[in-house]
DRENTORKOL-3810 file (N, C-alpha, C; in nm, 4 decimals):
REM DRENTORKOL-3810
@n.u->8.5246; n.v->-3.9598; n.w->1.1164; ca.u->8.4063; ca.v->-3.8995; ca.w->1.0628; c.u->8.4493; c.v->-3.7962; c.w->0.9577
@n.u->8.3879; n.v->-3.8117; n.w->0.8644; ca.u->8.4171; ca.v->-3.6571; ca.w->0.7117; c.u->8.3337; c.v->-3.5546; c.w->0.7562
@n.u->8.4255; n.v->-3.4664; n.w->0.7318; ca.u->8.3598; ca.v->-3.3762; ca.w->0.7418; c.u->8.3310; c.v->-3.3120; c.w->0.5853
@n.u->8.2440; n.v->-3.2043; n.w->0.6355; ca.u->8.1707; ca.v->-3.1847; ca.w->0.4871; c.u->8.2049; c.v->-3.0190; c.w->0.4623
@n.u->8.2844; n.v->-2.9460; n.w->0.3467; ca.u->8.2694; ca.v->-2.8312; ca.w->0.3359; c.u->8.1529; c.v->-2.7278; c.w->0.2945
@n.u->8.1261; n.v->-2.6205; n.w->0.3241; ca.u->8.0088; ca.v->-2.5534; ca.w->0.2991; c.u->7.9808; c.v->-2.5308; c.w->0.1192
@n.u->8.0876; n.v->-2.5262; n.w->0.0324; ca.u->8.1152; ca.v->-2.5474; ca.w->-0.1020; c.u->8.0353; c.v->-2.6829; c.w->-0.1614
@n.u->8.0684; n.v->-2.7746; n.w->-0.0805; ca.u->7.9754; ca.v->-2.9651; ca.w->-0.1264; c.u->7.8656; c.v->-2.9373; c.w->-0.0206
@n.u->7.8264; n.v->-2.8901; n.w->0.0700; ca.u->7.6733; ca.v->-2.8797; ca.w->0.1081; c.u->7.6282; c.v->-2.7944; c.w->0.0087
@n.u->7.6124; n.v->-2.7002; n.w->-0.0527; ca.u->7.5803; ca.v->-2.6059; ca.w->-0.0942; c.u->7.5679; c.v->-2.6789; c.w->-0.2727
@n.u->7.6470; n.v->-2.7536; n.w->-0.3079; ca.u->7.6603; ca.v->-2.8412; ca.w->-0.4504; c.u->7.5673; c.v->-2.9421; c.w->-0.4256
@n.u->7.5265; n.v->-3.0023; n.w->-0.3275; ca.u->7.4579; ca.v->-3.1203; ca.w->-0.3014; c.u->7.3175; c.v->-3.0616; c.w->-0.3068
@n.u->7.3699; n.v->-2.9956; n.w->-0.1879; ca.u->7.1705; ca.v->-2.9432; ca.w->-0.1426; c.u->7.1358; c.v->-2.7920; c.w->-0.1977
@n.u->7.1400; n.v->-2.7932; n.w->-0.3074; ca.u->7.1024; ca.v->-2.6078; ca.w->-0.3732; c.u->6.9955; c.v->-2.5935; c.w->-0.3153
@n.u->6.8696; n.v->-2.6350; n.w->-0.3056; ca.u->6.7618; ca.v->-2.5687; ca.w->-0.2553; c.u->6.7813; c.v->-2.5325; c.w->-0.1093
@n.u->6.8752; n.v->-2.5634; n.w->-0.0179; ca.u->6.8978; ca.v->-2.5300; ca.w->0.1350; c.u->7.0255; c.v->-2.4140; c.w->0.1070
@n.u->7.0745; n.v->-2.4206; n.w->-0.0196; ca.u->7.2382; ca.v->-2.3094; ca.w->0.0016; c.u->7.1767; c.v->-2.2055; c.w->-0.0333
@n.u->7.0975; n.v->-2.1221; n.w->-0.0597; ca.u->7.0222; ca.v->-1.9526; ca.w->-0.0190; c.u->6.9444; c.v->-1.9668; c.w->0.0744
@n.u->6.9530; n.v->-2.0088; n.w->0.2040; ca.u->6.8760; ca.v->-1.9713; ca.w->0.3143; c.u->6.9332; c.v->-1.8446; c.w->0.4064
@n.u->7.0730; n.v->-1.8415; n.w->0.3700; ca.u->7.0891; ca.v->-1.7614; ca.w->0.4669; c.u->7.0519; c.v->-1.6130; c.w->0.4756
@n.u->6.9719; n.v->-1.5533; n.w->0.4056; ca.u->6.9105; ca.v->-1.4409; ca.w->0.3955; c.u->6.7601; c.v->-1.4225; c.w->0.4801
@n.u->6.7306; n.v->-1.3938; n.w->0.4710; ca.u->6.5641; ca.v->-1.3155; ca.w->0.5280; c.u->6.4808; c.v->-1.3510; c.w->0.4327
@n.u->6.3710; n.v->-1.4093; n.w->0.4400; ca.u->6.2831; ca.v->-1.3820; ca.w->0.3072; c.u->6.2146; c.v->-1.2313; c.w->0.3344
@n.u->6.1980; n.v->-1.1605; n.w->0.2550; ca.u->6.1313; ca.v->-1.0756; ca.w->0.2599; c.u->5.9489; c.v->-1.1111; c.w->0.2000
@n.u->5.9111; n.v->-1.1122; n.w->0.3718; ca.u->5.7474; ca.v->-1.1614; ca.w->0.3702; c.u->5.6821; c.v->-1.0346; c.w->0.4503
@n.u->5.5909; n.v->-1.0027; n.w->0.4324; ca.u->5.5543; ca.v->-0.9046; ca.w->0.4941; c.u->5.4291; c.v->-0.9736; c.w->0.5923
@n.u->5.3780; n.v->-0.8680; n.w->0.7112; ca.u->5.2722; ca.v->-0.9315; ca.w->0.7693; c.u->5.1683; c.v->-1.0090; c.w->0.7614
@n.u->5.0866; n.v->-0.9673; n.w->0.6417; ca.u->4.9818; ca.v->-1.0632; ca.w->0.6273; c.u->5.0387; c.v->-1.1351; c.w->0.5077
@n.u->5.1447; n.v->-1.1720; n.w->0.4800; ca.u->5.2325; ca.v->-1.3129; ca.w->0.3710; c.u->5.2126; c.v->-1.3958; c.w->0.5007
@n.u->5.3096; n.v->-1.3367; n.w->0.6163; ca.u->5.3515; ca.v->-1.4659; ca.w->0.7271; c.u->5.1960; c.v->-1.4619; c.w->0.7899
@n.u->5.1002; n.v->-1.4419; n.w->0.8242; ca.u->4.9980; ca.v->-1.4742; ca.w->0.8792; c.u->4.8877; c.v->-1.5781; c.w->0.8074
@n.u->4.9088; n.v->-1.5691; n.w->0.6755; ca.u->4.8501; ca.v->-1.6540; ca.w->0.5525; c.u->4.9547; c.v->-1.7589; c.w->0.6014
@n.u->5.0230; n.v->-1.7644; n.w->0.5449; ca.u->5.1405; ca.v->-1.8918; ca.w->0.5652; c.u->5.1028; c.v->-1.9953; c.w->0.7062
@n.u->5.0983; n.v->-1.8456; n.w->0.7990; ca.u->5.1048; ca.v->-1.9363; ca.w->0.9353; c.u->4.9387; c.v->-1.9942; c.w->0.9188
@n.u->4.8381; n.v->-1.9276; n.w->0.8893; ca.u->4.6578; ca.v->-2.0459; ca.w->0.8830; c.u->4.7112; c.v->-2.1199; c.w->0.8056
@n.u->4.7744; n.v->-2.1326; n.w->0.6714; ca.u->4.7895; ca.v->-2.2211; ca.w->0.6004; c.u->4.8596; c.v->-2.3765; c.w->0.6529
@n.u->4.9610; n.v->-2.3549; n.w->0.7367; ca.u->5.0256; ca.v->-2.4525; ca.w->0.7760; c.u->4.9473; c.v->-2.5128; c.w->0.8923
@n.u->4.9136; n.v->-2.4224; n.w->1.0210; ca.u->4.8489; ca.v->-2.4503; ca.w->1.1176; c.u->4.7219; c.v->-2.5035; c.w->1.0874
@n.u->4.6360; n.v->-2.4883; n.w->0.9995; ca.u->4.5260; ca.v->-2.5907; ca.w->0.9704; c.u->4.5601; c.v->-2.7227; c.w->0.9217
@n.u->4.6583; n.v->-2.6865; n.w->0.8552; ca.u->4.7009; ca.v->-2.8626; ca.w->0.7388; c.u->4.7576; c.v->-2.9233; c.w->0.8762
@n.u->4.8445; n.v->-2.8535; n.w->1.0043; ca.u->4.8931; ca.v->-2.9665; ca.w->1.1106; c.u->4.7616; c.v->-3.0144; c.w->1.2079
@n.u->4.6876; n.v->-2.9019; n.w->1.2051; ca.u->4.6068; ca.v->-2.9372; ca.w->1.3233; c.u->4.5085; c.v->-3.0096; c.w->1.2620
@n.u->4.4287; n.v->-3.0298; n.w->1.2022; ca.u->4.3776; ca.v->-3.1158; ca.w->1.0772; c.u->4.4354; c.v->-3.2717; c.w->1.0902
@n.u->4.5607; n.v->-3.2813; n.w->1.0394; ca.u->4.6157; ca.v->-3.3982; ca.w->1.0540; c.u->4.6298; c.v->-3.5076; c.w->1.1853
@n.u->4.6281; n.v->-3.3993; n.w->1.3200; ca.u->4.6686; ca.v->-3.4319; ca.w->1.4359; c.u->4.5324; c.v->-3.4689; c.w->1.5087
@n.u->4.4333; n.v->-3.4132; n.w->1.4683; ca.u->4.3088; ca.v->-3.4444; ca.w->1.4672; c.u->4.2431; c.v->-3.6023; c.w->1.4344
@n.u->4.2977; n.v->-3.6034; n.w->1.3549; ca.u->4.2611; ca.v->-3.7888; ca.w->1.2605; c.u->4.3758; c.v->-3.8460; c.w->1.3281
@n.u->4.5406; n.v->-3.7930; n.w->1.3575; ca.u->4.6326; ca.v->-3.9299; ca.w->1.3972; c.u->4.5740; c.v->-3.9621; c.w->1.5600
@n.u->4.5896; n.v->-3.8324; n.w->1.6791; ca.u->4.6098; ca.v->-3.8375; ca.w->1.7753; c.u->4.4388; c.v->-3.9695; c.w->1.8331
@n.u->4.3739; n.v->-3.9472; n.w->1.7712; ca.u->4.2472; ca.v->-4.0479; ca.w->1.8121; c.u->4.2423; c.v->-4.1959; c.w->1.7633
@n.u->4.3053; n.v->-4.1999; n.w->1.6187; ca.u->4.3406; ca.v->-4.3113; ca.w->1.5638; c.u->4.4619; c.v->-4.3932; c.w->1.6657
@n.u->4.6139; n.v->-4.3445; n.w->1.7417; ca.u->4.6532; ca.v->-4.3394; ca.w->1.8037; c.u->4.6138; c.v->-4.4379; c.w->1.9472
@n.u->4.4843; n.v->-4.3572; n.w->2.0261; ca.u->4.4693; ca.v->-4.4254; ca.w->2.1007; c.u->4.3287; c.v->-4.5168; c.w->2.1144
@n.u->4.2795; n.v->-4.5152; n.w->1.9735; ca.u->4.2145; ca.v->-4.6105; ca.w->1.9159; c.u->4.3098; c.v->-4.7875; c.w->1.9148
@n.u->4.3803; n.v->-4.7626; n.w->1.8743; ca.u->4.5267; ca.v->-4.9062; ca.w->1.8345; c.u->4.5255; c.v->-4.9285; c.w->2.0218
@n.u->4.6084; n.v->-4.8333; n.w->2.0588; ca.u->4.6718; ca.v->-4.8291; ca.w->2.1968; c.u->4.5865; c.v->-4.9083; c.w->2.2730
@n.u->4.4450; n.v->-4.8112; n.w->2.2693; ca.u->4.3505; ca.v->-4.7928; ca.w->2.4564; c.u->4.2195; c.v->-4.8975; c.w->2.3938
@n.u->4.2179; n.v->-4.9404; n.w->2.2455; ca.u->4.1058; ca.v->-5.0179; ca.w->2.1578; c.u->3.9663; c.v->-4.8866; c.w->2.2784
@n.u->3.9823; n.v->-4.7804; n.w->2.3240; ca.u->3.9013; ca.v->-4.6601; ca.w->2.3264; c.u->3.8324; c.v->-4.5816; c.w->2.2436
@n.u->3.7409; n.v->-4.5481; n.w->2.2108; ca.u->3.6746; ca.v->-4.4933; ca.w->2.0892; c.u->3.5917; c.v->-4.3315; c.w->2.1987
@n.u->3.5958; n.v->-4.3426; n.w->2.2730; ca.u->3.5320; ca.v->-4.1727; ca.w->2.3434; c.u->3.5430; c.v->-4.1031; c.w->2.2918
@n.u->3.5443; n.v->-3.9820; n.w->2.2833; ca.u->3.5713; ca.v->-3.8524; ca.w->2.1831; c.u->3.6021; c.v->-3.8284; c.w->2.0756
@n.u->3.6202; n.v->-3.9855; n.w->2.0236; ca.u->3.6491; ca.v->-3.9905; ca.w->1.8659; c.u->3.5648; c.v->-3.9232; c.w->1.7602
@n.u->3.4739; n.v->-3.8893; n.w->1.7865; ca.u->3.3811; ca.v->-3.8340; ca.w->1.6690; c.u->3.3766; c.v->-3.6825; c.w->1.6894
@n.u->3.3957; n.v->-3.5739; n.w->1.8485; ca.u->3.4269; ca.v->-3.4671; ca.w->1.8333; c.u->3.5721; c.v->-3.4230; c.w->1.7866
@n.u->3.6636; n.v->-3.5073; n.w->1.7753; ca.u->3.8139; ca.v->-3.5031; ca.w->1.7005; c.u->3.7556; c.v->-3.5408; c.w->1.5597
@n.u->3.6788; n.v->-3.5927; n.w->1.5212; ca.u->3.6560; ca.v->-3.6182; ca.w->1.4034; c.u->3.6154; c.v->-3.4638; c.w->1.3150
@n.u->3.5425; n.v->-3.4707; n.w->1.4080; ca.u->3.4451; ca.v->-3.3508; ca.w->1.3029; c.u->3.5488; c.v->-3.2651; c.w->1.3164
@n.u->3.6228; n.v->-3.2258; n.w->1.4542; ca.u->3.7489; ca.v->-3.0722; ca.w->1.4305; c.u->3.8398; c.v->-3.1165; c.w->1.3196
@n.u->3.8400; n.v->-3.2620; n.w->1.2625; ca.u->3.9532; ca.v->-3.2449; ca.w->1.1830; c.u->3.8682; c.v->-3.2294; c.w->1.0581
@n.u->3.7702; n.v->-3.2595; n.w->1.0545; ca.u->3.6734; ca.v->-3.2280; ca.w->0.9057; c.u->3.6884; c.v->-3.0722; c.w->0.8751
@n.u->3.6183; n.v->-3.0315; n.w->0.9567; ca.u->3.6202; ca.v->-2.8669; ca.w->0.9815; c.u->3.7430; c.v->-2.7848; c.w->0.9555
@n.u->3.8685; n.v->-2.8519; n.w->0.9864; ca.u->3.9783; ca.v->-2.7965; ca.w->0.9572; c.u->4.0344; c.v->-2.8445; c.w->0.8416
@n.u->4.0376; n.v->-2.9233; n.w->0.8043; ca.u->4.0717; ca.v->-3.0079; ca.w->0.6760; c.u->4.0295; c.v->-2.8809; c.w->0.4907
@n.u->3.8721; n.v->-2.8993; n.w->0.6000; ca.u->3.7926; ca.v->-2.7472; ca.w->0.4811; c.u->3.8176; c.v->-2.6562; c.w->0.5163
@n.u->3.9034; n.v->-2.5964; n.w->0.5614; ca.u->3.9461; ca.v->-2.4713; ca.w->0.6495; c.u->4.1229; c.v->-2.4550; c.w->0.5247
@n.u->4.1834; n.v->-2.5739; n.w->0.5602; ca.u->4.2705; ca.v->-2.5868; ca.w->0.4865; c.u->4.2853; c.v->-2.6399; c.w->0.3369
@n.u->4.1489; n.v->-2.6930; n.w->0.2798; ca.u->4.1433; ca.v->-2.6817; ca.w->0.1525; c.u->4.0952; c.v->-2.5447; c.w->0.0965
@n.u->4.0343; n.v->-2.5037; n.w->0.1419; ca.u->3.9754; ca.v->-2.3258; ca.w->0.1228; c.u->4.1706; c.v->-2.2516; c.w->0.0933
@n.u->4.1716; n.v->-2.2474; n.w->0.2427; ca.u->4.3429; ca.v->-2.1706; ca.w->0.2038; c.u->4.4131; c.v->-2.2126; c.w->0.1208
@n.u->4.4150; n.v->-2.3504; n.w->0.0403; ca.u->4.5000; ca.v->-2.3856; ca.w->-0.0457; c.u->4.4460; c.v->-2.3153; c.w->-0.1519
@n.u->4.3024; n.v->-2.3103; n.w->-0.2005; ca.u->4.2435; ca.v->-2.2485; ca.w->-0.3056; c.u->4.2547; c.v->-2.1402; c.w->-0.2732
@n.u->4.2980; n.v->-2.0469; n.w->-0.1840; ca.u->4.3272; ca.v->-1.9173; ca.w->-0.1991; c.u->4.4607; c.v->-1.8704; c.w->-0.1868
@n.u->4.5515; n.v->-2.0260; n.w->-0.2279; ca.u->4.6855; ca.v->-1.9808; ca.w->-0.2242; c.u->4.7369; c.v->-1.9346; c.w->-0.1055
@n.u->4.6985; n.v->-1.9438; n.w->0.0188; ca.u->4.7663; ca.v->-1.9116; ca.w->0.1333; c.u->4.8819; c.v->-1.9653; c.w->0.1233
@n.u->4.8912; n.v->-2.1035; n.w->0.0813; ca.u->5.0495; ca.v->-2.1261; ca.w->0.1166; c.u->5.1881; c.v->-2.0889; c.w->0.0239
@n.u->5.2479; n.v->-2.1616; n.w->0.0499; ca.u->5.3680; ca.v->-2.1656; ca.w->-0.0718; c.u->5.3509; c.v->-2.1666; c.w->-0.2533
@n.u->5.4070; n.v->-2.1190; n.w->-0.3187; ca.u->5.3957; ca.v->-2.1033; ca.w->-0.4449; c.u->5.4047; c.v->-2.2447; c.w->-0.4998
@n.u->5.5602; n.v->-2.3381; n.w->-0.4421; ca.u->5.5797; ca.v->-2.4824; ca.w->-0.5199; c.u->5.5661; c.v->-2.5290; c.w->-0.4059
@n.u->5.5977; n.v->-2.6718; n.w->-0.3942; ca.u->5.5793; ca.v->-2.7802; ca.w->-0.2493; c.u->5.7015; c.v->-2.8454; c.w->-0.2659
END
């Protein structure tokens, strides 16, 4: 097996070779960040986890109150994108 020096990780992957610092975020940076992300996952998990056992269980029950939480959050997380909650680039 090769091994890899921190010199060629760091040449390969530049956007991962300055992590090792702190970002300096202050409280309400990381609390924006954190609605920002936590709506875009829970949102998503909303539409897979029912679709899921839609295939699986051919079950449709509660599919439409998972529906609407992921609607609701979806606009929850397009709002925060328009207010820039998240990251500057992607």
């Amino acid at each position: 097996m090769a091994t890899v020096s921190e010199s060629t990780f760091s040449e390969a992957v530049p956007a991962l070779a300055d992590l090792s610092g702190s970002p300096d975020l202050t409280f309400f940076e990381r609390c924006r960040k954190f609605l920002w992300l936590a709506s875009g996952l829970f949102s998503a998990a909303c539409f897979a986890v029912p679709a899921i056992g839609a295939l699986a269980y051919s079950r449709t029950e509660g599919m439409s109150t998972s529906f609407l939480a992921a609607v609701v959050s979806g606009c929850l997380f397009g709002v925060a994108s328009l207010l820039h909650f998240g990251p500057e680039t992607a």
